[in-house]
LUMLOTOR-38949 format. One record per residue: residue in one letter; x, y, z of N, C-alpha, C in turn; residue number from 1. Coordinates in nm, 4 decimals. Example, Ala and Ser with C-alpha at 12.3 -4.5 7.8 and 13.67 -1.06 7.14 Angstrom:
2
A;1.3190;-0.5690;0.7800;1.2300;-0.4500;0.7800;1.3200;-0.3300;0.7800;1
S;1.2850;-0.2250;0.7080;1.3670;-0.1060;0.7140;1.2900;0.0030;0.7870;2
//
This chain:
117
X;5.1460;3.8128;8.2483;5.2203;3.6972;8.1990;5.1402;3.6285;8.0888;1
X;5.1941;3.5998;7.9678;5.1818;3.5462;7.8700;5.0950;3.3779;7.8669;2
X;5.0051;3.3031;7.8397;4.9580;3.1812;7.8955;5.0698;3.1207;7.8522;3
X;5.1684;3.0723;7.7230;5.2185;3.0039;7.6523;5.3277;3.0622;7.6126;4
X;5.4452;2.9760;7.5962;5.5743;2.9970;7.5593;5.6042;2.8925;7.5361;5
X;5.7026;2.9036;7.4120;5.7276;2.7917;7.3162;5.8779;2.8234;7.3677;6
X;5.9916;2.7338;7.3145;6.1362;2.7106;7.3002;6.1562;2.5705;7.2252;7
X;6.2698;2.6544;7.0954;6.2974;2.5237;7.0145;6.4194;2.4876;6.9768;8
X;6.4681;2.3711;7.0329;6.5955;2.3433;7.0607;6.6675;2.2323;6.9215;9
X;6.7424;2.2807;6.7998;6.7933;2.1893;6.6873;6.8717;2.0614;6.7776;10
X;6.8553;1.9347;6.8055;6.8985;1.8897;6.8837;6.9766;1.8329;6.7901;11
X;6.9876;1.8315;6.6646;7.0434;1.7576;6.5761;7.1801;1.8113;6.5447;12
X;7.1884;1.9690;6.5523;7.3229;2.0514;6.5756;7.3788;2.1178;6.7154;13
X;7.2669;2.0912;6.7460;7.3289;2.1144;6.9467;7.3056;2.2569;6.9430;14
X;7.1920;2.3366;6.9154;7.2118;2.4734;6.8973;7.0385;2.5194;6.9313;15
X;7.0155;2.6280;6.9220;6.8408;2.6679;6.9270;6.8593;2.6860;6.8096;16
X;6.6858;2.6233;6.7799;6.6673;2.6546;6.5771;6.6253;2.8133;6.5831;17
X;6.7135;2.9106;6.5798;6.7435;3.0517;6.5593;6.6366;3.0797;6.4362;18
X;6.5536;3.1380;6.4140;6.5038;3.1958;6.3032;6.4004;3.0917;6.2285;19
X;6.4086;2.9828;6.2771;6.2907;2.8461;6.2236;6.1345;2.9541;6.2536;20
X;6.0397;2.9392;6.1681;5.9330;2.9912;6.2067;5.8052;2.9137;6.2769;21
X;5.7618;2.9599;6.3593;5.6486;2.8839;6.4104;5.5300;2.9462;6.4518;22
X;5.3996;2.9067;6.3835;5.2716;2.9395;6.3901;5.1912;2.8984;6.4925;23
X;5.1299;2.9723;6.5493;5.0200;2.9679;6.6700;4.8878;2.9549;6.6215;24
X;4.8010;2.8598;6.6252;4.6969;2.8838;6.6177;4.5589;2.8187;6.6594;25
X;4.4569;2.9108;6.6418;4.3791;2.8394;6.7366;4.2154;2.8029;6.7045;26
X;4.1202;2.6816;6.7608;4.0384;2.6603;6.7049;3.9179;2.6877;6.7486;27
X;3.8376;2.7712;6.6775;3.7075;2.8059;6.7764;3.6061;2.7873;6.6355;28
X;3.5123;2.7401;6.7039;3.3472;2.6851;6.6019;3.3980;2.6162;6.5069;29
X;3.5055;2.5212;6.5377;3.5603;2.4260;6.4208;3.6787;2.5409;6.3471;30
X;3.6988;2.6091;6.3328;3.7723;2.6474;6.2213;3.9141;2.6975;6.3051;31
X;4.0217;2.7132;6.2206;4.1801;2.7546;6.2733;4.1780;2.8715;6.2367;32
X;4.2309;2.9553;6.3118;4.2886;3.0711;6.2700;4.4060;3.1384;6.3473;33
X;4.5103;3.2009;6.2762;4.6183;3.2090;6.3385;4.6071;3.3601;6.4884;34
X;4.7132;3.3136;6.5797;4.7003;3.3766;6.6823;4.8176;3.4912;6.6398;35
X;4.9243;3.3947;6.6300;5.0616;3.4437;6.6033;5.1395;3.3831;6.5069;36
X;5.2464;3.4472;6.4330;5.3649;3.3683;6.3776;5.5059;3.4541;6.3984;37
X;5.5310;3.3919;6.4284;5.7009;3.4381;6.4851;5.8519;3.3506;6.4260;38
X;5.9467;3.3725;6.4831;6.0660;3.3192;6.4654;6.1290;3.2760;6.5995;39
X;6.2165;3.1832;6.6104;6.2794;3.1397;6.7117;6.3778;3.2511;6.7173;40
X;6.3735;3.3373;6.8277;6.5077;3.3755;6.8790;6.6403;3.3239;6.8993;41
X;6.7438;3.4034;6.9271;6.8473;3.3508;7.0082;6.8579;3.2570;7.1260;42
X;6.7373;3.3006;7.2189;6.7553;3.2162;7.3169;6.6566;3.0838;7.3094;43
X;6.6305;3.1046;7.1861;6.5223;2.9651;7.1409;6.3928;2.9664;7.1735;44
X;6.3828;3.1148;7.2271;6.2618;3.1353;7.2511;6.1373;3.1989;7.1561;45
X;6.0123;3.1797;7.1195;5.9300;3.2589;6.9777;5.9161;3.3953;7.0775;46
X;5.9645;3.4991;7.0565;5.9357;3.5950;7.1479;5.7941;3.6586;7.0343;47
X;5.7464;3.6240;6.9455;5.6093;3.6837;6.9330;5.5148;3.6574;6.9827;48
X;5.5149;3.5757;7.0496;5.4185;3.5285;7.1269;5.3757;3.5926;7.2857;49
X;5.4930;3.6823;7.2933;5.5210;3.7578;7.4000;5.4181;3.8720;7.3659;50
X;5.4332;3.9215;7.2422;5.3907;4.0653;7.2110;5.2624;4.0072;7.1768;51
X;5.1544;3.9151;7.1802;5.0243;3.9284;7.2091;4.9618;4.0119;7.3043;52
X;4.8735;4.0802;7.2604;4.7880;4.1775;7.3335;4.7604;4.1285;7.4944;53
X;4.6747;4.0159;7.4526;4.5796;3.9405;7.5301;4.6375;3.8121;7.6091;54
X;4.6740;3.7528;7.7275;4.6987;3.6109;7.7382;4.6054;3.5306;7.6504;55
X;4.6582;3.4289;7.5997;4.5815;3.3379;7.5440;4.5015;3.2256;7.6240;56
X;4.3284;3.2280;7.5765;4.2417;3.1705;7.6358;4.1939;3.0229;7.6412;57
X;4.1334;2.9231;7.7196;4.1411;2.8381;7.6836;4.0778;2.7778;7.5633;58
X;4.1414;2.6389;7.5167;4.0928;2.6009;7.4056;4.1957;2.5227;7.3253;59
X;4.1852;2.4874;7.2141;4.2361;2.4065;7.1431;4.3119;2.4546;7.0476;60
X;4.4389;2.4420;7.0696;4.5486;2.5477;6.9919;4.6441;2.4520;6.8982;61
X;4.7106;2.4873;6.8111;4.8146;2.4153;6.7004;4.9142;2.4726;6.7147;62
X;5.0368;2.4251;6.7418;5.1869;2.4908;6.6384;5.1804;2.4488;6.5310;63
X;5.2599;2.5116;6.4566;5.2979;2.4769;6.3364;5.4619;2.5153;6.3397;64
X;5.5471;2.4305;6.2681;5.6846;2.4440;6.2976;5.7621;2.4234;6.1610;65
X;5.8044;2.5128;6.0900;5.8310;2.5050;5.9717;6.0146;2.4649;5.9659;66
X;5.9992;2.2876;5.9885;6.1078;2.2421;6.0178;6.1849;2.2678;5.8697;67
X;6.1119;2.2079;5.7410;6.2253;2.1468;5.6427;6.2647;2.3025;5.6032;68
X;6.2191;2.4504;5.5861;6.2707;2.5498;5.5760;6.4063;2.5958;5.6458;69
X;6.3888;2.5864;5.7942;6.4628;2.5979;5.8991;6.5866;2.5583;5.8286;70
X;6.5580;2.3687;5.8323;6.7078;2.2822;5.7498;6.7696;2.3397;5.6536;71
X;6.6667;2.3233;5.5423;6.6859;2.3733;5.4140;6.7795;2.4919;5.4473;72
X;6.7586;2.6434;5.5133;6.8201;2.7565;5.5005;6.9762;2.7545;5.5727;73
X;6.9673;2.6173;5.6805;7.0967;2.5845;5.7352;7.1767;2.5355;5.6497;74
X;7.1284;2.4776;5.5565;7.2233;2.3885;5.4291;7.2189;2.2567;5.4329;75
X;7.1061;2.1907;5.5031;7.0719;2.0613;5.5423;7.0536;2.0190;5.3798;76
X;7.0754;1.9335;5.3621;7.0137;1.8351;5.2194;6.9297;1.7660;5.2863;77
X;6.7302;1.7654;5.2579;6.6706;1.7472;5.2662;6.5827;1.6539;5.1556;78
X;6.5117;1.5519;5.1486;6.4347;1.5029;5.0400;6.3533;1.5866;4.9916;79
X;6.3245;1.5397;4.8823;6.1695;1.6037;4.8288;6.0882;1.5147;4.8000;80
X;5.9575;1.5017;4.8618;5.8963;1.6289;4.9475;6.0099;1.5833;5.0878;81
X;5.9661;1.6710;5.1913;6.1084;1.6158;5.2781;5.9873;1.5789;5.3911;82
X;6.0548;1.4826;5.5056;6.0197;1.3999;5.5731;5.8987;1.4758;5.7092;83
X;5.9642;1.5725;5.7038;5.8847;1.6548;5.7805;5.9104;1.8094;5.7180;84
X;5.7996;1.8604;5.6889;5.7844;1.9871;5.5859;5.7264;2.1130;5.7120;85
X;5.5943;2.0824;5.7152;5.5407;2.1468;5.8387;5.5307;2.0743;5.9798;86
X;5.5294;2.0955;6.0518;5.5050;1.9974;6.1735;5.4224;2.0368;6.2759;87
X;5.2847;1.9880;6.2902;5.1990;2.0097;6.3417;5.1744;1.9558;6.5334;88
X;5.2030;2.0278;6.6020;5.1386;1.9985;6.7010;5.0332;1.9987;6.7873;89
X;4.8972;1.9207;6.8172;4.7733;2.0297;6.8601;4.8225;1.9792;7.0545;90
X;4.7502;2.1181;7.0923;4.7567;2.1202;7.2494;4.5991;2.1720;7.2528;91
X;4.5929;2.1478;7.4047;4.5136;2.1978;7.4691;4.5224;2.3046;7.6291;92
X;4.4653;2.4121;7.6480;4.4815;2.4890;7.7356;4.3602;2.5009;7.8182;93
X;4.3611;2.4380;7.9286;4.2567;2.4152;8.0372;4.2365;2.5321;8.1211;94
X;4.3631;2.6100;8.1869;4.3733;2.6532;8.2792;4.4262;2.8032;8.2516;95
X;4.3815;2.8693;8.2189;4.4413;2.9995;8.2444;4.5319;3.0497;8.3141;96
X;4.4877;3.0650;8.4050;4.5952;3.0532;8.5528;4.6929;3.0182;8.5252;97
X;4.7548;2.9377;8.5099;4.8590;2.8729;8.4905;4.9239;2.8670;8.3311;98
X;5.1113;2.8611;8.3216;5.1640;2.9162;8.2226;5.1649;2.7659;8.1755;99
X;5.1861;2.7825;8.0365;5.2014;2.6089;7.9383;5.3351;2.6888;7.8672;100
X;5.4585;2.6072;7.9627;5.5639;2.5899;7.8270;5.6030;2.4606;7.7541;101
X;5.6208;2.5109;7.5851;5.6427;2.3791;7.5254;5.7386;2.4130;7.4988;102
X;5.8453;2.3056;7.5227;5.9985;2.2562;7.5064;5.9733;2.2088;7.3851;103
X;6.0266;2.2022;7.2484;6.0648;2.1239;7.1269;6.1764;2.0867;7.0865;104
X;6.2359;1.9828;7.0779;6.3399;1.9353;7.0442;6.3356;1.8717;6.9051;105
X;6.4227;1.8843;6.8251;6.3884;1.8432;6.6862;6.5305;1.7707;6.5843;106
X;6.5335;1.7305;6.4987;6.5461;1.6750;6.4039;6.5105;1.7005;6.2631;107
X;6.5928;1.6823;6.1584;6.5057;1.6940;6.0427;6.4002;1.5778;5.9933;108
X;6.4049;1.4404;6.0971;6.3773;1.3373;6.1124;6.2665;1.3446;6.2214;109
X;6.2368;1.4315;6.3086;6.1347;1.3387;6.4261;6.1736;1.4828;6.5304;110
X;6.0741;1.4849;6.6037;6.0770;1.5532;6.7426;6.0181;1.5388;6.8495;111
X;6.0337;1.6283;6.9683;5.9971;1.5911;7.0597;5.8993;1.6683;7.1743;112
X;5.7841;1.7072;7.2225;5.7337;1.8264;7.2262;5.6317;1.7862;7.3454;113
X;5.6123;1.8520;7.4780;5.5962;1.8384;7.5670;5.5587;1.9417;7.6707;114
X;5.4743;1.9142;7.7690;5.4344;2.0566;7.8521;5.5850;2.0745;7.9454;115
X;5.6238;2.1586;7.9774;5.7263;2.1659;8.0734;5.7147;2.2867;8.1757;116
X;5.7932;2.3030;8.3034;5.7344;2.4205;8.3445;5.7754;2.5352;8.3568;117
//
């Protein structure tokens, strides 16, 4: 079993953000480097994160959520620069053992992002 699973829900069209991309990554001796980058599935799920080799270990990890693209490719009219471009979340992973899912709910305005189980 996978440590982490993401799901990202457009709450703004009532739909999963299908194809929005989102980056995994993680920080060791100070520096980021990516784990994974994937796309939201159908079921709103990043299934690349699935096809990691390795469960992911503990430590200090980022999403990255490439909201104003997502919009933008839906046909959203967005500002420039737009309000949220990339959207950064950092977590932390204590426990191995145990799975971390993050629920995201979003907006082209604001979101919402949380451990769930």
């Amino acid at each position: 079993m996978q440590t982490l699973s993401v799901h990202v829900v457009d709450v703004a069209n009532g739909r999963v953000a299908r194809d929005m991309r989102v980056d995994v990554l993680h920080c060791a001796e100070g520096r980021w480097r990516e784990v994974v980058s994937g796309k939201v599935a159908g079921n709103g799920l990043v299934d690349a994160i699935e096809g990691v080799p390795e469960p992911l270990g503990a430590g200090e990890y980022e999403l990255r959520l490439h909201v104003a693209d997502y919009y933008r490719a839906r046909g959203t009219a967005l500002p420039e620069p737009p309000f949220m471009g990339v959207q950064v979340f950092r977590f932390a992973i204590a426990d191995t053992d145990r799975h971390y899912h993050l629920p995201v709910k979003l907006t082209p305005w604001g979101l919402s992002c949380f451990r769930g189980a």
